[in-house]
N, C-alpha and C positions, 0 to 999 in steps of 0.2 A: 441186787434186789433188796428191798425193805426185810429187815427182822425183826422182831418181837420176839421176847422172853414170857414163858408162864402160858396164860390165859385170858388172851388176847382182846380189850375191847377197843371199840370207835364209836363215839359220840353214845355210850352208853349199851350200844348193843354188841350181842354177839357175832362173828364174821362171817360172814355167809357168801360165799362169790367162789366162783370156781374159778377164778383168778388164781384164787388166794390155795397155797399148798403147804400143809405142814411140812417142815423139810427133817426136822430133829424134837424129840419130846423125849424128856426123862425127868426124876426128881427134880434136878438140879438144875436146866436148861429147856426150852420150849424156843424152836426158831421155825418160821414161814417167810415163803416168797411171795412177790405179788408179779403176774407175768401178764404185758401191755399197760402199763400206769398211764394215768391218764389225770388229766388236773382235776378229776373225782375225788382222787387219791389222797389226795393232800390234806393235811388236817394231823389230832392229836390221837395216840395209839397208847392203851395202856395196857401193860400186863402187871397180871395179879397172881401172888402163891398161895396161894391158902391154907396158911398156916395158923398157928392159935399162937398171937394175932395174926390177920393177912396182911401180908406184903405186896407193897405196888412198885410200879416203876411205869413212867410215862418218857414219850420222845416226840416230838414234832415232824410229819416228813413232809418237805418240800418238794414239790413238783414243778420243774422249769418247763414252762412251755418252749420248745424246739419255733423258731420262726421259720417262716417259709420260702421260699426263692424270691429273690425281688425280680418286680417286674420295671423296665420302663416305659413310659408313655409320653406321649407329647412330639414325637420322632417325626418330620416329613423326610420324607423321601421324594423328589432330590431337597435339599432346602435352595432357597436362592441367595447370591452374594446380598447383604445387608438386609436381609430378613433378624426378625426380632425371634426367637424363639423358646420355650421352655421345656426342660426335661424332667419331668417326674418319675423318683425311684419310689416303689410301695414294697414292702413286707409286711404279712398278718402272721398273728400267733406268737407273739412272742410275751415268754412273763422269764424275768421283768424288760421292761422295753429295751429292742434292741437299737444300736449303733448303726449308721447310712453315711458312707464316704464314699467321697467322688475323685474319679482318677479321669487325667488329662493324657492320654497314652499310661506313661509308668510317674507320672506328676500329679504329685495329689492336690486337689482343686476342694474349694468350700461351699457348701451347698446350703441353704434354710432348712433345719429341719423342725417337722411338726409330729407329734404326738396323742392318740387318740386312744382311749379304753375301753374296750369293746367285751364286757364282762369279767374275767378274768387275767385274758389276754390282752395285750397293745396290737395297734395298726400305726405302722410305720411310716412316715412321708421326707421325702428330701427332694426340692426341687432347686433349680440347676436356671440362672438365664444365659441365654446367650444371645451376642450379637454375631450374624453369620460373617464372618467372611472369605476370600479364598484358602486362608492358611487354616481354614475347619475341615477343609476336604478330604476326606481319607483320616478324618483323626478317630482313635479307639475312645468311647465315652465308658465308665466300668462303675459301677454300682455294686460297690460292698458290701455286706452283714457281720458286723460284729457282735457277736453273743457268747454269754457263758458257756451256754450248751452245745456251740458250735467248737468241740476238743482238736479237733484239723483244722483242715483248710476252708474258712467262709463261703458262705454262699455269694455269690455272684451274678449280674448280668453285666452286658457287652452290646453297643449300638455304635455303629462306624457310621459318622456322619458323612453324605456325599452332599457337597455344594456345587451348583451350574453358577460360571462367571465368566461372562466376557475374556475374549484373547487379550495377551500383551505380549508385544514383537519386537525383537532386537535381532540385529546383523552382526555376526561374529566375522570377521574377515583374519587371512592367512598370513595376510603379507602387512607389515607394518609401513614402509613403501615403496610400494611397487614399481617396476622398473620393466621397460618395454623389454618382450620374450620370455619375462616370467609366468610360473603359472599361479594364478590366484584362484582363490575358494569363498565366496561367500557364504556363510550359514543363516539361515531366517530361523532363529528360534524362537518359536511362537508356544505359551501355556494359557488354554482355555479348558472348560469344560460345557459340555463336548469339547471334545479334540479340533480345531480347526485345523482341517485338513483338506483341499490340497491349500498352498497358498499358491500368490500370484504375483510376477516380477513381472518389472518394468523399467526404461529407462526413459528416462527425462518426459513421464507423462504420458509414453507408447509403448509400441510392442520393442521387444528386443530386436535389435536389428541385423547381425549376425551371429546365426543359429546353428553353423560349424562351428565358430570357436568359441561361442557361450552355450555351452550344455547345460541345462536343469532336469536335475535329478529327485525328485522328490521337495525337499526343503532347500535344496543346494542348489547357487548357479556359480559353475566355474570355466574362468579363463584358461584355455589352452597355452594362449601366446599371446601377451599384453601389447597393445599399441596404440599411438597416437589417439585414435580413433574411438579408444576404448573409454575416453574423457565423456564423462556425465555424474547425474544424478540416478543410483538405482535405489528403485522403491521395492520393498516387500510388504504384501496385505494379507491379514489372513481375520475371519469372520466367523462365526456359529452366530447361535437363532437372539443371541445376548448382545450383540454386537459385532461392530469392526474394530481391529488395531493395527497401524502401516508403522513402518520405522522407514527410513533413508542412508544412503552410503554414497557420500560424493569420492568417484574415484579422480585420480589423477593421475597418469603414467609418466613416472622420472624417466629423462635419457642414462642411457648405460654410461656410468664413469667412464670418460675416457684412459685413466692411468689408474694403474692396479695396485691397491693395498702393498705396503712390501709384504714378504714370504714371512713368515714364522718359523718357517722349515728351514734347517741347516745344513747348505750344499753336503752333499755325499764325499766331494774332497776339499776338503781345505784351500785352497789357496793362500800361500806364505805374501803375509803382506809386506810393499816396496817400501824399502828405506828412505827412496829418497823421495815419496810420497808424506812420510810421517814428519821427514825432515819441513816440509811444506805445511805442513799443516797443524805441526804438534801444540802451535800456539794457539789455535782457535777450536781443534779437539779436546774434548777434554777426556775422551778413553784413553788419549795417547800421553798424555801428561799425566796421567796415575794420580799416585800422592802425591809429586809434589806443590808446591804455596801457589795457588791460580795468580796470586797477585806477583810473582816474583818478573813474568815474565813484561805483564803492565808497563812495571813501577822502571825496569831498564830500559824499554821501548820510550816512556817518554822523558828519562833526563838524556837519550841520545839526542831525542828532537829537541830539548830546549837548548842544548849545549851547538849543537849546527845552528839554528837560529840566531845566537846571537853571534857566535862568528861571522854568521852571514851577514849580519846587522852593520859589525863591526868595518869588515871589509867594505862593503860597501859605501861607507862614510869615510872609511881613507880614501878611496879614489875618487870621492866628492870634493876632495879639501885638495886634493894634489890638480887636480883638472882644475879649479878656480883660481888657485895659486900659479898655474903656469901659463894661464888667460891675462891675469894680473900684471905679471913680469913680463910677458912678451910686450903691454899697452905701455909700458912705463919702461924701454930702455931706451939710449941715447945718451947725448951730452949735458950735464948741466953746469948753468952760470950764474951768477952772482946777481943782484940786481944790480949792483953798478956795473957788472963787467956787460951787462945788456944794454943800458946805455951809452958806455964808451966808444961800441964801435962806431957812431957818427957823429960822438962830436969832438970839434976839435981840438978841448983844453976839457982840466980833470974838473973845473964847478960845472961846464956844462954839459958832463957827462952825469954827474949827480943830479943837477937837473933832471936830465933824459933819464934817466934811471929812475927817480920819482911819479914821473908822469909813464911809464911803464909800467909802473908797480900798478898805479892808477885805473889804466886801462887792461890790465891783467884780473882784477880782481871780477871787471866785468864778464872777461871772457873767461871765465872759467869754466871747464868742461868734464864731467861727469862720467867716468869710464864703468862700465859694472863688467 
């Protein structure tokens, strides 16, 4: 509470208000209280001693005026997706003017604010635009006061925007691909407001066509036991007063692999593996070949084959040259003569054997014959 020393004035006069309580008076000391201050209050307070001379003393007291709760306005309920809308936060009573922050859940958001003087006290303004759309829905809108006088916790208000928005549909499915006798699960998850509720399946533009082994459960339609037949396009639709939205799921049923993944699992006993198994195969495994050089076994495998090779090469070309050479020799054995000793046998003396033996030669060169 306010105090004063002495003999207490304001604006010249003496105190008069049953407010006002001396609390302490002596020589030396004069104090009072003032109890519900009120921006009356406020102004210059002097005390005086009266003494020969008198003495004064004077103080100023300040009176904050307390602001009020803010309100906000401007709020539809529901608003609609892509509506334009504004929120105005107000507080009165405030000296000196109070502070208006805007929160986005627990995000603090910027708002215009205005200023108005309303005698002693300010009125408060901070408005707020917004464009709606579905991520407004359910959000906390919070209008703060920040003021001296407020020693806690701020005044506050709180406006939960609800927006109505058209559905949007998506198919979550179980199986990534499905394979005949599995069981599959489609989900239709559909977000509107309103809730679009029930939705509606279909396949290939009709009604489902067996309703034993496609069960629909609320949002769900699931396969019991996937087959051939189970090949289509399924639709899910779902609507409120906002609209329609469908998604689609082209299924397709794989045939069952006919040969099975190997095991992971490691037989319960061992089996010792065969020698002469590893012996077969230790060149193209490479578990059984360990560390040592992958090339070693290569690099001997082919100078065995070049070295056969040309043996082979070799051999072969001898028994080319021995078969022509003894083709050769068989065509060309017998006796041979002289040219004169060819002419001698029919004639009677040795010039007309050289004769004959000339004209042999002669007629030899024509017949000659060509053996390969």
């Amino acid at each position: 509470m306010p105090k004063a020393r002495s003999c207490p004035f304001k604006k010249k006069h003496f105190l008069e208000d049953n407010r006002i309580e001396l609390v302490h008076a002596s020589w030396s000391e004069l104090t009072i209280s003032i109890s519900d201050v009120t921006l009356s209050d406020e102004g210059m307070y002097t005390c005086s001693l009266f003494t020969m001379p008198v003495r004064t003393a004077k103080a100023y007291l300040t009176v904050l005026g307390v602001p009020e709760k803010p309100e906000i306005d401007g709020l539809m309920k529901p608003a609609m997706e892509g509506d334009h809308i504004t929120l105005t936060c107000i507080t009165q009573g405030s000296k000196p003017a109070a502070d208006l922050r805007w929160f986005r859940n627990e995000k603090e958001i910027k708002g215009a604010k205005e200023v108005n003087a309303s005698g002693k006290t300010f009125t408060v303004r901070s408005s707020l635009q917004l464009h709606v759309d579905r991520n407004d829905d359910g959000v906390a809108y919070t209008c703060k006061v920040d003021h001296v006088a407020l020693t806690q916790t701020p005044q506050q208000a709180t406006e939960v925007l609800e927006v109505h928005y058209a559905p949007r549909v998506e198919i979550i499915h179980s199986l990534a691909v499905p394979q005949e006798g599995q069981y599959l699960k489609l989900e239709c998850m559909s977000k509107g407001n309103p809730p679009p509720d029930p939705v509606m399946w279909t396949k290939d533009g009709g009604e489902l066509p067996d309703l034993d082994r496609m069960i629909v459960e609320g949002r769900e339609l699931t396969f019991t036991s996937l087959n051939k037949t189970d090949n289509g396009t399924y639709r899910c639709e779902a609507s409120n007063h906002l609209g329609t939205s469908s998604a689609e799921y082209v299924l397709y049923v794989y045939d069952v692999p006919t040969t099975l993944p190997p095991s992971t699992t490691p037989p319960l006993h061992p089996i010792p593996p065969d020698p002469t198994a590893l012996l077969g195969t230790h060149a193209s495994d490479p578990t059984v070949t360990g560390n040592r050089d992958p090339n070693a076994v290569g690099q001997h495998g082919t100078d065995h084959a070049l070295i056969g090779g040309v043996v082979a090469v070799v051999v072969f070309v001898t028994l080319c040259l021995i078969i022509v050479l003894g083709r050769y020799l068989a065509r060309h054995k017998g006796t041979y003569l002289t040219n004169e000793a060819k002419g001698a046998d029919d004639a009677p003396d040795a010039d007309t054997a050289i004769i004959n033996a000339e004209g042999n030669h002669a007629h030899a060169e024509e017949k000659k014959e060509y053996f390969i």
